[in-house]
N, C-alpha and C positions, 0 to 999 in steps of 0.2 A: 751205407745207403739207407735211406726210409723205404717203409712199405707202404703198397698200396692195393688196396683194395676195388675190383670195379664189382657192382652189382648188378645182376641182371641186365645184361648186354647181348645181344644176339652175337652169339660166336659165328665167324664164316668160317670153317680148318678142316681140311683132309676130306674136300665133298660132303661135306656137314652142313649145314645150318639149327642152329641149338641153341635154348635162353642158359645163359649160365653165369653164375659172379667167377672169377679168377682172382684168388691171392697172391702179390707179388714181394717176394723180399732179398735185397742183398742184390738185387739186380736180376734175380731169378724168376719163372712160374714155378709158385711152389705149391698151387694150390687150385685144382680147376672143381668148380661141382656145382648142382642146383643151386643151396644156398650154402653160405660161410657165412660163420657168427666168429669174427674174430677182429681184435682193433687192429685200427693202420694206420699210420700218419697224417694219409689222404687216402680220401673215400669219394670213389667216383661216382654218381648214377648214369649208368650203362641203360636206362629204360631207353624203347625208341631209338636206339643207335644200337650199329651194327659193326661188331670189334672184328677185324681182319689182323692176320700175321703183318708187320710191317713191311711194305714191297724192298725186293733188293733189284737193284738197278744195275746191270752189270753195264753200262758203258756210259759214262759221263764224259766230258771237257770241263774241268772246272779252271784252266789255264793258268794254274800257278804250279811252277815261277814261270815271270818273263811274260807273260801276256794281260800281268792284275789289273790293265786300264778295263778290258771287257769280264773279268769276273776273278773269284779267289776263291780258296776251298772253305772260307769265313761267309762268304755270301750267300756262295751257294749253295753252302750242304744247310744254312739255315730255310732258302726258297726247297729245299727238298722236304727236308723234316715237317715244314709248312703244306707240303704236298702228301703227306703220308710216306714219305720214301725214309726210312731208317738204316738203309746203310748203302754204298755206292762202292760201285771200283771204276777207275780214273784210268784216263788213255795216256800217255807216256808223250804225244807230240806236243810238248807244252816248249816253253826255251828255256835252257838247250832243252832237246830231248831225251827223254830217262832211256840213256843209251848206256848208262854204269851202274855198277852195284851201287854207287857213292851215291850218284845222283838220287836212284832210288829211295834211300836211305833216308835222302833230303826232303823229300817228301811225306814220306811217314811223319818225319821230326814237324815239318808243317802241321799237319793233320790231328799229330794228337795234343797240340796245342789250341786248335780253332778251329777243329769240325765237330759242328752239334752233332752229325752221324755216323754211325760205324763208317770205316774205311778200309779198302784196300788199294794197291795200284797195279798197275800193269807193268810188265816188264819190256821195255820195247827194244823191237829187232830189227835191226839196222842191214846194209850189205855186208858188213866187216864187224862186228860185232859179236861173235857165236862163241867165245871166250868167256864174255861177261854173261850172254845168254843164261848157259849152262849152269852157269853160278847160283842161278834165281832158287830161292828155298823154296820148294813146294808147299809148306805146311805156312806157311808166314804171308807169300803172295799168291793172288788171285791167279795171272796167268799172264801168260806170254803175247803181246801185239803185233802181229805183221798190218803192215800195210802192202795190200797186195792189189795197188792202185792210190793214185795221189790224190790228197786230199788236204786239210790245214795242215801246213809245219814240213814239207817235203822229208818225208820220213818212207816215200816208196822204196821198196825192196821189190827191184828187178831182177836181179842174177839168180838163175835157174839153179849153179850150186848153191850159194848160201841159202837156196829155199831147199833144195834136198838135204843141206844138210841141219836146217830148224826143224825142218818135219822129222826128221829120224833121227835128233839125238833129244828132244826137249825135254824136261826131264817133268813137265807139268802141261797141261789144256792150252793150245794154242788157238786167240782169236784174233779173224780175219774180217780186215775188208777187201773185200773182192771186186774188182774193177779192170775191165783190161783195158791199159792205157795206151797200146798202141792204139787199140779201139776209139779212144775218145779221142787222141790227139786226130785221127786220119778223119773223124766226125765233126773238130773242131777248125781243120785247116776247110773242111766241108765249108759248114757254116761261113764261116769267116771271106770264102771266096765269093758268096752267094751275097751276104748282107755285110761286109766290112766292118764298121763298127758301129753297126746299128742292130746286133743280137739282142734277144730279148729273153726274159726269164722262162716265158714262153717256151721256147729253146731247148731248154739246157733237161729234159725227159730223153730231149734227139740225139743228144751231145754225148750224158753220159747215159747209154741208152741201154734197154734191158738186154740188148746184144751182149756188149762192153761185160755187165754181170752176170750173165750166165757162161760166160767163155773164162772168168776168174774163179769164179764159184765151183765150177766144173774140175777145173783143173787143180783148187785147191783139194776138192775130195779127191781126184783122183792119185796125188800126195799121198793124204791123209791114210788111203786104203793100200798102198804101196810100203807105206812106212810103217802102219796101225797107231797113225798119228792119232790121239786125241781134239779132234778139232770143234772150233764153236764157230759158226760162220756168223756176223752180224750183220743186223739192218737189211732182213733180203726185202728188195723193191721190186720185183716180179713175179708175176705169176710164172715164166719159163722156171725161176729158180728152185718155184715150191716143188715141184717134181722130181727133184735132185734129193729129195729129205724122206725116210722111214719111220711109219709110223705102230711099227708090227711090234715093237719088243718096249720092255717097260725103258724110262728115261735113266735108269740108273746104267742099264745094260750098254748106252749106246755109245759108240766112237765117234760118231758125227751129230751134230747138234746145230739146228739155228735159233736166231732171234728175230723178233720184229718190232719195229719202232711205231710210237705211237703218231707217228706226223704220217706215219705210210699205211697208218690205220685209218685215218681221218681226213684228208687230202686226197685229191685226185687235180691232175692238171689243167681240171675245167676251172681250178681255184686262181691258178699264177693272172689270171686276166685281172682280177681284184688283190692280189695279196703280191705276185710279182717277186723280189727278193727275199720278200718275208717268211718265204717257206722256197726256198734256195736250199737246199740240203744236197748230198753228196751218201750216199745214191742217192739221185734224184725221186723223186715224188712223180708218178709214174701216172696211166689211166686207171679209171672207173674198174675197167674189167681187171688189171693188177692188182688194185686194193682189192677188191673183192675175192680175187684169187687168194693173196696174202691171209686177209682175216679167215677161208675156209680152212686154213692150215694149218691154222693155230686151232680152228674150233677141233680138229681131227688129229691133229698131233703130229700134225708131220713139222712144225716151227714150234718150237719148246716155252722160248720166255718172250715175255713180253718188256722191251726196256722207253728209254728216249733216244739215246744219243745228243745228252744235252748236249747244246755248243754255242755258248754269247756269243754274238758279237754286236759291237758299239751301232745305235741308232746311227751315227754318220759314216760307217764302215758297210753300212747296209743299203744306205741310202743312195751310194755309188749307181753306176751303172751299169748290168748284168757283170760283165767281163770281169769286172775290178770287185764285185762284192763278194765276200767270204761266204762259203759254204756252212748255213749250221742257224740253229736256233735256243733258246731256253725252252724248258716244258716240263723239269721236273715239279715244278708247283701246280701242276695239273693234267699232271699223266694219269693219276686214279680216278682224279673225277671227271676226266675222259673217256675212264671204262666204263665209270660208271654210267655214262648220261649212254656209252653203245648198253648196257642194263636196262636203263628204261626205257629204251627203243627197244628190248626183247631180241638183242642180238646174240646175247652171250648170259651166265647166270654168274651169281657173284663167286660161285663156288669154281669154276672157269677164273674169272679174274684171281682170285687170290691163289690159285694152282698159279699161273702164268709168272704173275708180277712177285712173289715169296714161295711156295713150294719147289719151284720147279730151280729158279736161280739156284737155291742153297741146295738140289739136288746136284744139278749141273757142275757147280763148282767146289762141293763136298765143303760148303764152311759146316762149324762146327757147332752146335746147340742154334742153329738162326733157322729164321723163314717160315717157323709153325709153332701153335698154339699148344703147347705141351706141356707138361712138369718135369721140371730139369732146365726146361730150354731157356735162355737168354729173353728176357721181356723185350720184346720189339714188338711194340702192338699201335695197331691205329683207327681211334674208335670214327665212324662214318654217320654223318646225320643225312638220309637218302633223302628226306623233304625239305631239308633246306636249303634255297639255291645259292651258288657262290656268280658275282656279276666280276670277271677279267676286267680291268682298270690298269692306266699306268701308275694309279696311285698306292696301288695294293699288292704291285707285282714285288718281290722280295731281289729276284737276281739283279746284280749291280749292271747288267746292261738298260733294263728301267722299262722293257717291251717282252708284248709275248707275239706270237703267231695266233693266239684268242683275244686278243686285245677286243673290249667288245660284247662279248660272247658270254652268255647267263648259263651256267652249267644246274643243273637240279640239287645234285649233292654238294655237302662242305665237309672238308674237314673237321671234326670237334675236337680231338687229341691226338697226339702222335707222344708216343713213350719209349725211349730209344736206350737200351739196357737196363732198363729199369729206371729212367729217370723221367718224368715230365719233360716233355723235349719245348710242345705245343699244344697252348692249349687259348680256348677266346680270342683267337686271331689271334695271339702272339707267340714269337720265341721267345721260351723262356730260357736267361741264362744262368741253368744252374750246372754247367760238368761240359764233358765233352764226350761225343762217341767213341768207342773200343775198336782197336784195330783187329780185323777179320782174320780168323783161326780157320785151318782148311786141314779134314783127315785124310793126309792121304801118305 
């Protein structure tokens, strides 16, 4: 591997903000300080830009295999690495679903063929399944998937044992989506008796409603602390569910953990009037007063990381009519400078952001050398220009579904580099194809 040299870049790491060059070789930091006088292949200038750890994204859909009409792990871990995101773990409801070691397997083999970013995958948990569960190597994969409410790819896990028995034998961090489905089905025969088939997107906050998620949410901690399961609850869309979460003991110490999504950061359902499927997610996209609950959670620590839940799907898949359109959106190409435009609205500080989106993940899930600006550590870094605005186009979006939910939308900051093991991942609006990302190493 070449080295690379940046100079004087504002570091954001570990609640810092600091001017410093970093020396990179072999795919490593091997070199952080005021200045370095040493050659390098390529020599960045960092003046004016602001170098953040690379965010780790723990819950994507990148839908391969079986779903590549709306996206592939070739498209879209390039819209990530275009986004600042340097390494992803992938949800298992793809077709079939990674219900086997094999499957799994198959996956990896994908990825370290055609993902520009590091990689992990999920291991997913089925009803009948707890066989192959148990199998999952802890040091090699990310973690374990319940779907604890239906959503793409009918992959719910309803039976009360095989959930006693994922939570108390797993042998690694189990995460969940929390949704109770009798909940939404008795919401949705609701709905449906009321307006037949003329639901609207409007809707669907009522449907899968923040009842529905804190009666899942709930009872998955309550598992969780029966078993001393390791759990990571994601995408909480309530403010009911932020109360369910601890903020008293440091993240390394904790048994239960949540996430939040950036569409549940950014959306409220005053939006669906104008935007309608386009922000159709699962959890639903909730009120004014939820978002704001949500985002207090994270600034306090009671919700740990901050991800997307990417999820294409096809412009004419969406275009359907409520009932019939897929739940899910694209956003890893501008989940950071989503955070960053809540920065210059003085919502949050970058040193906040880069805890949330890179410290906190590679706490959470114990990978190994990632997520911080270190010596020793794996180079995943991504430099930020905070004055230059990037203007959402469907001409510049990267995911192969070809839209975003900002379609439109001028954000302040851009991307200028993304460096993903030590390689130029992005840099001048492009990908660059030189290698492919490392698959994620976890101490545990």
């Amino acid at each position: 591997m070449s080295s690379i040299l940046i100079h004087s870049a504002t570091l954001v790491n570990e609640n810092r903000t600091f001017i410093a060059d970093v020396y990179i070789k072999n795919g490593l930091i091997e070199q952080i300080a005021g200045t370095i006088d040493r050659k390098a292949d390529k020599v960045i200038d960092g003046r004016g830009l602001h170098l953040f750890p690379g965010c780790i994204d723990d819950q994507v859909h990148f839908r391969e295999p079986g779903l590549t009409h709306k996206a592939d792990i070739f498209t879209e871990s390039r819209a990530a690495v275009a986004g600042g995101i340097t390494s992803f773990m992938e949800m298992p409801n793809t077709v079939p679903n990674t219900l086997t070691q094999e499957l799994l397997a198959g996956k990896y083999e994908i990825a370290s063929r055609t993902s520009a970013a590091n990689y992990s995958f999920f291991m997913g948990a089925g009803n009948d399944n707890l066989d192959e569960v148990l199998k999952t190597d802890p040091k090699t994969v990310c973690g374990i998937k319940v779907f604890m409410g239906s959503s793409t790819g009918n992959m719910l896990v309803d039976n009360e044992k095989t959930l006693e028995g994922i939570f108390s034998q797993a042998p690694i961090l189990v995460a969940v989506h929390c949704e109770d489905e009798a909940t939404i089905r008795e919401n949705t025969a609701n709905f449906k008796a009321l307006y037949g088939d003329k639901l609207t997107a409007e809707m669907h906050p009522q449907i899968r409603s923040a009842e529905a998620c804190y009666k899942s949410s709930s009872f998955a901690i309550e598992l969780a602390k029966k078993h001393n399961t390791r759990l990571h609850i994601l995408h909480i869309s309530s403010a009911l569910e932020t109360h369910l979460f601890e903020n008293s003991i440091p993240l390394s110490e904790k048994r239960i953990t949540a996430e939040a999504c950036i569409h549940h950061l950014w959306f409220s359902d005053k939006d669906y009037d104008k935007k309608g499927n386009w922000i159709k997610w699962n959890p639903a996209i909730k009120s004014g007063e939820d978002r704001e609950a949500i985002f207090n959670a994270v600034l306090d620590g009671r919700i740990d990381i901050i991800a997307t839940d990417h999820a294409p799907h096809t412009m004419e898949e969406k275009s359907q009519p409520y009932i019939k359109a897929p739940s899910g959106g694209p956003l890893v190409q501008h989940a950071l400078i989503a955070m960053l435009q809540f920065y210059d609205q003085g919502k949050i500080s970058l040193e906040k952001i880069a805890e949330k989106m890179a410290h906190h993940p590679a706490i959470c899930f114990q990978i190994e050398k990632r997520g911080f600006i270190r010596e020793g550590f794996w180079a995943d870094l991504v430099l930020v220009d905070l004055s230059r605005p990037t203007e959402v186009t469907r001409e510049n979006i990267l995911s192969k579904c070809g839209w975003s939910p900002f379609d439109g939308l001028i954000f302040s900051s851009s991307i200028h580099t993304t460096i993903v093991s030590g390689r130029v991942a992005y840099e001048n609006g492009k990908v660059i194809e030189n290698g492919v990302g490392e698959r994620l190493m976890f101490s545990r």
